[in-house]
ZALUMGU-678504 format. One line per field, with one value per residue (C-alpha): x, y, z; residue in three letters. Coordinates in steps of 0.001 Angstrom, whole numbers. Each point is the difference from the previous one (the first is absolute). Layout:
! residues N
east <- [X ...]
north <- [Y ...]
up <- [Z ...]
type <- [ALA ...]
! end
This chain:
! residues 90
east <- [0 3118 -296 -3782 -1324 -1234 -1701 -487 -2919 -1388 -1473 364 2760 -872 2533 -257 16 557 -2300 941 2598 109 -266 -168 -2494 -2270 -109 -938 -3200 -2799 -2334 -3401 -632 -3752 320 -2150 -2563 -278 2065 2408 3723 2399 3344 713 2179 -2686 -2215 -2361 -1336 -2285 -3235 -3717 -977 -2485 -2201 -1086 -73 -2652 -1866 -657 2821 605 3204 216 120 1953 2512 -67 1516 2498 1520 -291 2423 2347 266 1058 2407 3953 3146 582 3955 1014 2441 3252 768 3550 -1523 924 -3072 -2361]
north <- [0 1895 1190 729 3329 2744 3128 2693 2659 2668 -1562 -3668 -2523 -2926 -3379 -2323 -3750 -2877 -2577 -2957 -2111 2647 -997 2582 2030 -3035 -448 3695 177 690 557 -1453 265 328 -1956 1215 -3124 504 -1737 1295 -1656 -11 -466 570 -3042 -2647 -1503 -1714 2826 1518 1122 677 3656 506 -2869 1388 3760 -924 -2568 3037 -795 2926 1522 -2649 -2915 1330 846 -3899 -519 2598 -1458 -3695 2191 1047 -3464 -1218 1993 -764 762 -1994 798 -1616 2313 -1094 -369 1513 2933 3050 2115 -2058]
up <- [0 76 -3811 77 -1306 2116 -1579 2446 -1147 2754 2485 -1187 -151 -2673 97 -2700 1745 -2509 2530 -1785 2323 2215 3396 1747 -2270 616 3120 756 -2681 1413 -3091 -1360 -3395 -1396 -3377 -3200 689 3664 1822 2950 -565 2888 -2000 -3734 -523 1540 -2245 2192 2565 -1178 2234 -1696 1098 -3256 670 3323 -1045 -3035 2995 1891 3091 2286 1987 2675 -2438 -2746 2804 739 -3886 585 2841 -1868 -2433 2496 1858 -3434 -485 903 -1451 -3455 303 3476 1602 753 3718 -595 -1764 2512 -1308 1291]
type <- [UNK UNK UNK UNK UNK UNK UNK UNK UNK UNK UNK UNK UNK UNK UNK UNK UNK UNK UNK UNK UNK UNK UNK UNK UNK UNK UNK UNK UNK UNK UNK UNK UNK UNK UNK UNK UNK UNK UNK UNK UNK UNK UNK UNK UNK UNK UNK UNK UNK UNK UNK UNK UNK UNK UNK UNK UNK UNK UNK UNK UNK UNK UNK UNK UNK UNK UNK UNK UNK UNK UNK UNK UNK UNK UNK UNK UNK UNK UNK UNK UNK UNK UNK UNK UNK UNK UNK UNK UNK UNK]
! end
């Protein structure tokens, strides 16, 4: 991460983070992402967690259980690059 680029513009610092076997990048996400069909997705690189939010919007579910499919999303989620247990940053 030592070469990575940082643009500084007022009031904003923006670093450009190449995720892919980066451990340390990983383990700190902490993003959902809303896909274009409706689905939450915990991490880009797994294929397999995806969680349903757009069947229960159009079947009328309120706060309280959409809430319940948002958490589903972050219990999936975990670090797809393992850290290293030498690696100093962590």
């Amino acid at each position: 991460m030592q070469n990575r680029r940082i643009y500084t513009l007022p009031k904003l610092k923006v670093e450009v983070v190449n995720s892919l076997e980066n451990s340390a990048f990983c383990a700190r996400c902490a993003r959902l992402r809303l896909t274009s069909n409706g689905f939450l997705k915990p991490c880009l690189m797994v294929l397999d967690n995806f969680v349903d939010v757009l069947t229960p919007l159009r079947n009328g579910a309120d706060d309280t259980e959409l809430q319940k499919y948002f958490m589903e999303a972050v219990r999936r989620r975990k670090p797809f690059f393992q850290p290293s247990k030498a690696d100093p940053k962590l």
